[in-house]
C-alpha positions in Angstrom: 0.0 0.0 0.0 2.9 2.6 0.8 4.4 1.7 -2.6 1.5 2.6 -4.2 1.1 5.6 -2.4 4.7 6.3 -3.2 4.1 6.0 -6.6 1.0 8.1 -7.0 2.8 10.6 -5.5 5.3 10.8 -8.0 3.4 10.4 -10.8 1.0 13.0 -9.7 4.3 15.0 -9.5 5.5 14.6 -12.3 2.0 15.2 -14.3 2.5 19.0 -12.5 6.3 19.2 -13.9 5.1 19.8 -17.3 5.6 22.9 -19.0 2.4 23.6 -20.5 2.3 23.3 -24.5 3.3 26.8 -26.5 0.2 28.2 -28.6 0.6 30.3 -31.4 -2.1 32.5 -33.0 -2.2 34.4 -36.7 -4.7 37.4 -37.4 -7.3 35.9 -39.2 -7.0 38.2 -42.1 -3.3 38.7 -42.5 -2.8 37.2 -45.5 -2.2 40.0 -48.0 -4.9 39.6 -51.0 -4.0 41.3 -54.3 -6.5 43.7 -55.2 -7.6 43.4 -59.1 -6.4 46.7 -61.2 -4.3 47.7 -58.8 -1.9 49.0 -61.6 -4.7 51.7 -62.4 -5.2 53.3 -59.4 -2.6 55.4 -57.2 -1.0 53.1 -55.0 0.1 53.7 -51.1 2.3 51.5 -49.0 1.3 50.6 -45.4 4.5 50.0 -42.8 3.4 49.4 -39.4 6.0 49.8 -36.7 5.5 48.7 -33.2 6.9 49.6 -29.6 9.2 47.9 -28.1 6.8 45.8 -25.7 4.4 45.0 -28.9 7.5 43.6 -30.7 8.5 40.6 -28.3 6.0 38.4 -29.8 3.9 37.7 -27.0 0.4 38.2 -26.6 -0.5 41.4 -24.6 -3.0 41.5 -21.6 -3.7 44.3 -19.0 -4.5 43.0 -15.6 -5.1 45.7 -13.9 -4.3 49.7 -14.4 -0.8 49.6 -13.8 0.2 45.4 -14.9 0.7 44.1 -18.1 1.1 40.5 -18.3 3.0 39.1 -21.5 2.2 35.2 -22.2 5.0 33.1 -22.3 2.6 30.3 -23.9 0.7 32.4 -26.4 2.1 33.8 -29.0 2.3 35.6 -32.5 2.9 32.8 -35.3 4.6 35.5 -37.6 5.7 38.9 -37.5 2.8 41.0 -36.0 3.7 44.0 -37.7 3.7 42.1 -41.0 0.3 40.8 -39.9 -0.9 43.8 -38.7 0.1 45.6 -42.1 -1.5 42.6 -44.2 -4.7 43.1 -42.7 -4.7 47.0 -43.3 -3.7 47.0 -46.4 -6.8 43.7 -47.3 -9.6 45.9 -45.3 -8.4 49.5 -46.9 -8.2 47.7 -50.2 -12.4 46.8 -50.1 -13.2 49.8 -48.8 -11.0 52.2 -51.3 -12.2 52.2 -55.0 -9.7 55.2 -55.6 -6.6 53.7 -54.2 -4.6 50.5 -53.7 -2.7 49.7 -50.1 0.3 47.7 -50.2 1.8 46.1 -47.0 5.3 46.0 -48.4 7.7 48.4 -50.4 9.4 51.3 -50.3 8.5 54.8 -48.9 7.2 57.0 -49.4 4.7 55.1 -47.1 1.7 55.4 -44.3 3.1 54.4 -41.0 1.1 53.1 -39.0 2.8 53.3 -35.0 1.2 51.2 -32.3 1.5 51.6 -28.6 -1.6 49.5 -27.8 -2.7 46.2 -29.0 -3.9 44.0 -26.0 -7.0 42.9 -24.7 -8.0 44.0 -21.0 -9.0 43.2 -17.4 -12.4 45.0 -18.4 -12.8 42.6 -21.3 -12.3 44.8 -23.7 -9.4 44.9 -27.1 -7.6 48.4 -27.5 -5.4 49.6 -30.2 -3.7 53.0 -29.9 -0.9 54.7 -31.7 -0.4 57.3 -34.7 -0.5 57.5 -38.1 2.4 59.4 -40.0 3.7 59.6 -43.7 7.2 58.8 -44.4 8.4 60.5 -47.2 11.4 58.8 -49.2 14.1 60.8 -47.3 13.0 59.2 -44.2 10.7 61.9 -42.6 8.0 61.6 -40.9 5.3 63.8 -40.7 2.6 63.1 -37.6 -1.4 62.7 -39.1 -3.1 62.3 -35.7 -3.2 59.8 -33.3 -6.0 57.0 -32.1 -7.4 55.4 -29.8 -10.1 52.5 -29.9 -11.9 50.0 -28.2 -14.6 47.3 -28.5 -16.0 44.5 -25.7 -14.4 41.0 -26.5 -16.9 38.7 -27.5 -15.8 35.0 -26.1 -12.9 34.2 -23.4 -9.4 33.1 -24.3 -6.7 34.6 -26.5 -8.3 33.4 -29.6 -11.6 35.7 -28.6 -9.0 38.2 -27.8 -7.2 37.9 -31.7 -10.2 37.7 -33.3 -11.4 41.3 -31.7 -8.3 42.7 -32.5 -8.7 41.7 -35.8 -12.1 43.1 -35.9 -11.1 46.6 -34.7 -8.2 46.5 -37.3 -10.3 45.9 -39.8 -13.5 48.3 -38.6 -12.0 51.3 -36.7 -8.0 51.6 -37.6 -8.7 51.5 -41.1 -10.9 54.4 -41.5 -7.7 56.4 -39.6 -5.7 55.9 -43.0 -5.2 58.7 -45.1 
């Protein structure tokens, strides 16, 4: 009976040991579609930087007013600025007749800075940052900054990527020039 104890013990133990398994999320839109025509229309390029905290590839939560928490076990799949840019540049591109977004090439170019792109202890996503056009010498000029918000629908990160996606797609856009 003691062995058995013994051994339950350690199994049990052991079963606590493991490091949980590493998850890894994509935007759901941030694969870059070519729009049709796009050679007859004027063309801008979208470059999204990110700050420093944004650019560790971890998923960002709030969990109070002063903590952030960065996962260690959820995290971006790709480049999030890449992503980020990608899913701009797909969203501006069915709302734009006039002009066609690119999410790669040279500047001159829309940047697109982020300081915010977390969900929240309220249960809500937010995205905040600037937008600025680089001109080809490398200077920027400030267009105005955001700021914007919707409730997450759903628990969990994936809840959390798909409103992030969502505000991308239905607030930040409408911020390009």
């Amino acid at each position: 009976m003691f062995k058995k104890t013994v051994y339950l013990g350690l199994l049990l133990l052991t079963a606590c040991a493991q490091t949980p398994t590493t998850q890894y999320y994509r935007l759901p839109d941030s694969v870059f579609r070519q729009p049709e025509n796009h050679h007859e229309q004027k063309t801008k390029i979208i470059r999204v930087e990110l700050d420093e905290g944004l650019s560790d590839n971890a998923l960002m939560y709030q969990t109070s007013e002063t903590n952030v928490h960065y996962t260690h076990h959820h995290r971006w799949a790709s480049r999030l600025n890449q992503d980020i840019a990608n899913t701009l540049a797909n969203a501006a591109n069915q709302r734009s007749n006039h002009t066609v977004y690119l999410p790669v090439g040279d500047c001159p170019c829309v940047v697109v800075h982020l300081n915010r792109f977390q969900g929240n202890y309220h249960g809500m996503v937010e995205i905040s940052g600037y937008i600025a056009q680089q001109d080809a010498d490398g200077k920027k000029h400030f267009q105005g900054a955001f700021s914007h918000q919707i409730q997450q629908q759903g628990d969990g990160y994936a809840a959390m990527v798909k409103a992030l996606n969502q505000l991308l797609k239905d607030a930040v856009v409408l911020e390009l020039p």
